[in-house]
C-alpha positions in Angstrom: 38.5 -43.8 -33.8 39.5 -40.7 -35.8 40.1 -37.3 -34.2 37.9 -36.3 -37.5 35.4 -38.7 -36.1 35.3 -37.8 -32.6 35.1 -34.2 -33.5 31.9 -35.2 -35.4 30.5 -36.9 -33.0 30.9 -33.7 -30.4 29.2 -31.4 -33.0 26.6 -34.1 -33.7 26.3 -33.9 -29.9 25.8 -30.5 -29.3 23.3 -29.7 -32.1 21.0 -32.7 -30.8 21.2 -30.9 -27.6 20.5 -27.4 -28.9 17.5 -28.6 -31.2 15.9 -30.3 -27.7 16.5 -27.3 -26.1 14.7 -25.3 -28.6 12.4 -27.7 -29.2 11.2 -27.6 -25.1 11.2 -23.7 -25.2 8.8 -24.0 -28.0 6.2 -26.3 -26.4 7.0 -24.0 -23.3 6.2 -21.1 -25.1 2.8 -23.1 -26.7 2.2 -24.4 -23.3 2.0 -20.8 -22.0 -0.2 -19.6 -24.6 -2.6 -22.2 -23.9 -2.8 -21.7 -20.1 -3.1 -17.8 -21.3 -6.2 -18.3 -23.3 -8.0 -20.9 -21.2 -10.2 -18.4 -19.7 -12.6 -16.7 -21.8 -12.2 -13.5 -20.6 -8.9 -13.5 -21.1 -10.0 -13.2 -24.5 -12.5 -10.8 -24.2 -10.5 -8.4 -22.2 -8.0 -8.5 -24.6 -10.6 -8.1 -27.7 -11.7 -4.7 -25.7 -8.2 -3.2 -25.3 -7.5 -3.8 -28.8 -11.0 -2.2 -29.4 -10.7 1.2 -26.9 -6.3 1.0 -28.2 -7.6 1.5 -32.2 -10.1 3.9 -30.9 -7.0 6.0 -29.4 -5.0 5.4 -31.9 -7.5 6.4 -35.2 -9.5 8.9 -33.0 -9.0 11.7 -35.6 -10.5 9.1 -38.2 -13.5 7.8 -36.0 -14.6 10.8 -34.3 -17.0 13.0 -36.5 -16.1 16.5 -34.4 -13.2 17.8 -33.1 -12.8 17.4 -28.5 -13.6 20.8 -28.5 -16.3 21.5 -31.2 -19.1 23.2 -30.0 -22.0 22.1 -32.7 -25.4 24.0 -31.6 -25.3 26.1 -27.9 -29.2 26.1 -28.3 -30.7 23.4 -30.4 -28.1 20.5 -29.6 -27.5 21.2 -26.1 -28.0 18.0 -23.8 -29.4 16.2 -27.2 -30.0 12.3 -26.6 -28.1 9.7 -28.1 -29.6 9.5 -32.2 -28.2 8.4 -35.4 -26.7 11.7 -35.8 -24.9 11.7 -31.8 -24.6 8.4 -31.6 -23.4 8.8 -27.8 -25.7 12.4 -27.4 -24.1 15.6 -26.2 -23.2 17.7 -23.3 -24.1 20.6 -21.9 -21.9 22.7 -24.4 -23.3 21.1 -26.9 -20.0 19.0 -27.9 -20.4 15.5 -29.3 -19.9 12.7 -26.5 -18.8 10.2 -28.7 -16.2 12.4 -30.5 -14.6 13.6 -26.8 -14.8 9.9 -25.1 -12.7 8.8 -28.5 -10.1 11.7 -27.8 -10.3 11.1 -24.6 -9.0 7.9 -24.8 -5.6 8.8 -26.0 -5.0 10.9 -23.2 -6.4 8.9 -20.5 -5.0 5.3 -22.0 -1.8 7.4 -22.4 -1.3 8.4 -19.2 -2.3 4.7 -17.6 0.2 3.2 -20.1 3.4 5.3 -19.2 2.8 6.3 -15.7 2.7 2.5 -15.1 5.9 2.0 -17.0 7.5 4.8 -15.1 6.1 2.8 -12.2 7.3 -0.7 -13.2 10.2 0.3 -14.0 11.1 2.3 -11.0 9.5 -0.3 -8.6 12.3 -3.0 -10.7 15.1 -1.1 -10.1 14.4 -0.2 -6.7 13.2 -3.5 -5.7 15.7 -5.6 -7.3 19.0 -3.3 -5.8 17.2 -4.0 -2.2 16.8 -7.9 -2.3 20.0 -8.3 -4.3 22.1 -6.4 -1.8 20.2 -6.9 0.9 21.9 -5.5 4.4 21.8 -1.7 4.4 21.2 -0.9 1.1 18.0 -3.3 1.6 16.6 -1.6 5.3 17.4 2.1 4.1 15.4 1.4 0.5 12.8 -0.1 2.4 12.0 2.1 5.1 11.6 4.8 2.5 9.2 2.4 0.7 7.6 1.9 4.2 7.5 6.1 4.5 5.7 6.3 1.0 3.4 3.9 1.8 2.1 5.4 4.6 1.1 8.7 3.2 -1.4 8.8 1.3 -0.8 9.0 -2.4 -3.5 11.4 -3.3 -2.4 13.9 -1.1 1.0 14.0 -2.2 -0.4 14.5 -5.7 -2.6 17.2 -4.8 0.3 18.8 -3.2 2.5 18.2 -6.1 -0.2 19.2 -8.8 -1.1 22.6 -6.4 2.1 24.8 -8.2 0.2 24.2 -11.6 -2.9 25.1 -13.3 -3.4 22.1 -15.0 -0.6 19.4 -15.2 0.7 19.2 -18.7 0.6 15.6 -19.9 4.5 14.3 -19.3 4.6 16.2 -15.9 1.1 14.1 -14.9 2.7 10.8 -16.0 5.9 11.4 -14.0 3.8 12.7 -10.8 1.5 9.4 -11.0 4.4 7.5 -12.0 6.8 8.2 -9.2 3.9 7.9 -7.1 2.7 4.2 -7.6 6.5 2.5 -7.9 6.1 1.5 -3.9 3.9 -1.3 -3.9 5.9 -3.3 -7.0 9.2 -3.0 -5.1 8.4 -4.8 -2.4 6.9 -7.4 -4.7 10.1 -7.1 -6.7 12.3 -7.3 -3.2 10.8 -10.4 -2.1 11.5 -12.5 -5.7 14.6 -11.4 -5.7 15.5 -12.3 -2.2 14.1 -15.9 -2.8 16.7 -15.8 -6.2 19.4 -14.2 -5.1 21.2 -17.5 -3.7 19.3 -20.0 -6.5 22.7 -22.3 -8.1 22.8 -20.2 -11.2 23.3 -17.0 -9.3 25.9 -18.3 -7.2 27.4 -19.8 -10.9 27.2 -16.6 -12.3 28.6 -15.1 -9.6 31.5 -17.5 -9.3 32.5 -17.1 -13.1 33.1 -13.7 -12.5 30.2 -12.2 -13.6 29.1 -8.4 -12.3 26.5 -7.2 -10.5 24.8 -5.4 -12.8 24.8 -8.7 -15.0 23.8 -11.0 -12.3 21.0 -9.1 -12.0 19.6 -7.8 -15.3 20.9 -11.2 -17.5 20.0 -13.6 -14.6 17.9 -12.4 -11.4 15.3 -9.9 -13.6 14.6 -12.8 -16.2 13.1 -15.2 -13.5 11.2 -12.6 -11.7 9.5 -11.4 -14.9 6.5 -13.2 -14.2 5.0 -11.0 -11.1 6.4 -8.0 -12.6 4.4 -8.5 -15.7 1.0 -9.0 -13.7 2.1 -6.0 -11.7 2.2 -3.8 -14.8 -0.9 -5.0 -16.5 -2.8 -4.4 -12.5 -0.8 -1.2 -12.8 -2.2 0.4 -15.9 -6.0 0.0 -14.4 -4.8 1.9 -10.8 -2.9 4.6 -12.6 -5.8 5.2 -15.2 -8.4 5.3 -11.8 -6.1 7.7 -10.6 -5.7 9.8 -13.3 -9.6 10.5 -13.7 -9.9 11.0 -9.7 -7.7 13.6 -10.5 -9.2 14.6 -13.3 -12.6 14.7 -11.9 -11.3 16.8 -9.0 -10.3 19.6 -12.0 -6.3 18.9 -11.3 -5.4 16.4 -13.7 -5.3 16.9 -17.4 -5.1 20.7 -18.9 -8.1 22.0 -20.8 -9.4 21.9 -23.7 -7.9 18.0 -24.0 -10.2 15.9 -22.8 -9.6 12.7 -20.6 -12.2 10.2 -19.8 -12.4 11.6 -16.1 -12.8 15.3 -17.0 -15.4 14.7 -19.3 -17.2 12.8 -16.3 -16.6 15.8 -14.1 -17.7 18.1 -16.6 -21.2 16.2 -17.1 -21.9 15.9 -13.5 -24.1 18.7 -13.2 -26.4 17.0 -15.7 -26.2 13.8 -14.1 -30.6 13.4 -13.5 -31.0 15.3 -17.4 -28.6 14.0 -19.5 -26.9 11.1 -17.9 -25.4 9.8 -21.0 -22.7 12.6 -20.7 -20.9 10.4 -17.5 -22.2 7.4 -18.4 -20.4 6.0 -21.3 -16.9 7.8 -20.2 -17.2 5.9 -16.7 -18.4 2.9 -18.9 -15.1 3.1 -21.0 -13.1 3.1 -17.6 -14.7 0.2 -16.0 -14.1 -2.0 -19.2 -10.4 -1.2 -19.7 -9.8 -1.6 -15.2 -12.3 -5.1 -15.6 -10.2 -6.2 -19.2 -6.9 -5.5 -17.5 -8.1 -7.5 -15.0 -9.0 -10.4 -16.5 -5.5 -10.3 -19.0 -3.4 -10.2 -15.9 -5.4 -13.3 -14.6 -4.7 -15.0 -17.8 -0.8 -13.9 -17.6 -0.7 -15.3 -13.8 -2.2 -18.6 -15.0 0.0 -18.6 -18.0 3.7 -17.9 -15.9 3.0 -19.7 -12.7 6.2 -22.4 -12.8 4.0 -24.2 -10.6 1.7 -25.0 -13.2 4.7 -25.4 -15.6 6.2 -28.3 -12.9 2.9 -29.8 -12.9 
């Protein structure tokens, strides 16, 4: 046979073997999907993320009144929900609807980025102590093991207690580097379970570096927890936030967030209850949606179901 020939064959080869390849990453990827919706409230936590997300995102479009718009100090003080309030107002006569809408963006802000400052802190931290293990691994842990310990809210208090009112990118970085401990130990132990796997030790052995090995080959196949860690992350950091919030050191007035405007309407709980009611309604759904997403994304990244 021909060189010409045998250099055909090789390319014929190699593109059967590419097209299989792609061809398994695609029923992979379908597979996943699948697995992903098979619960129904994967679906319907999703549908209400999207929901309370556009809300955020087109509050100055579907809220009638401004956060801070005072519309009647006497005659629409405490007024029920109508067709004119459709969720009522508060005590300073401001429309609910209008602040819970605002409200959103700041407290679906906050949960979003403080858990990426989280996630991604809890990575890098994790991933450096299970890759190198030894020292770098007991000295990165005991300081995980010293964070741990104390109790997050009172570091926060302490930390918020120079300020009058956090501005919004100092509160994400103070929940943020606040909430990193728990998803570096989770990131520790999948990396100490890959860390000797055959195409780490390859990698390794063809010279590649660390920083590689760990970003283009380690990270990859630990992406699974780390994604359900991030989606159970954004409902803990947006509980936190309105704790804090409630408690009158989170947020800065006059921008609302779903916790201040519960704190603000709890003196009125017993006469006008829909002032905490449908901000603490809001927060439920978004912590019970995330919830149920992060289910789905277990379901739908467990190898072991992929194997099966």
């Amino acid at each position: 046979m021909r060189l010409g020939n045998w250099l055909a064959l090789f390319v014929a080869l190699v593109l059967a073997a590419e097209i299989a390849r792609l061809t398994r990453q695609r029923a992979l990827r379908r597979e996943r999907w699948r697995r992903f919706f098979k619960h129904r409230t994967t679906s319907w936590g999703l549908g209400i993320l999207a929901f309370l997300a556009i809300v955020a995102l087109a509050a100055p479009l579907v809220a009638p009144f401004g956060p801070g718009d005072q519309l009647g100090i006497v005659d629409l003080r405490n007024h029920p929900p109508s067709w004119a309030f459709v969720l009522g107002t508060d005590v300073l006569s401001r429309d609910v609807w209008s602040r819970v809408a605002w409200g959103a963006r700041v407290s679906l802000g906050i949960g979003a980025l403080g858990a990426l400052v989280a996630v991604s802190l809890g990575t890098l931290v994790g991933a450096t102590a299970g890759y190198y293990s030894r020292w770098v691994d007991a000295l990165l842990m005991r300081g995980v093991d010293v964070g741990l310990a104390l109790p997050r809210i009172f570091i926060l208090l302490m930390a918020v207690a120079l300020w009058d009112g956090l501005p919004f990118a100092a509160l994400v970085l103070a929940i943020g580097l606040t909430s990193w401990l728990g998803t570096s130990r989770l990131v520790r132990a999948e990396v100490l379970s890959l860390r000797e796997r055959e195409f780490v030790v390859a990698a390794r052995a063809l010279g590649a570096k660390t920083g590689r090995v760990i970003f283009r080959h380690v990270l990859p196949n630990a992406a699974a927890p780390i994604i359900v860690s991030a989606a159970l992350g954004v409902g803990n950091v947006l509980l936190l936030e309105a704790s804090l919030s409630f408690l009158g050191i989170g947020v800065a007035p006059p921008d609302p967030s779903w916790g201040s405007i519960i704190a603000e309407g709890a003196s009125t709980i017993y006469t006008a209850p829909w002032t905490i009611l449908f901000p603490g309604l809001a927060i439920s759904l978004v912590v019970m949606s995330l919830n149920a997403v992060a289910d789905g994304l277990r379901d739908a990244l467990d190898p072991r179901e992929e194997a099966a």
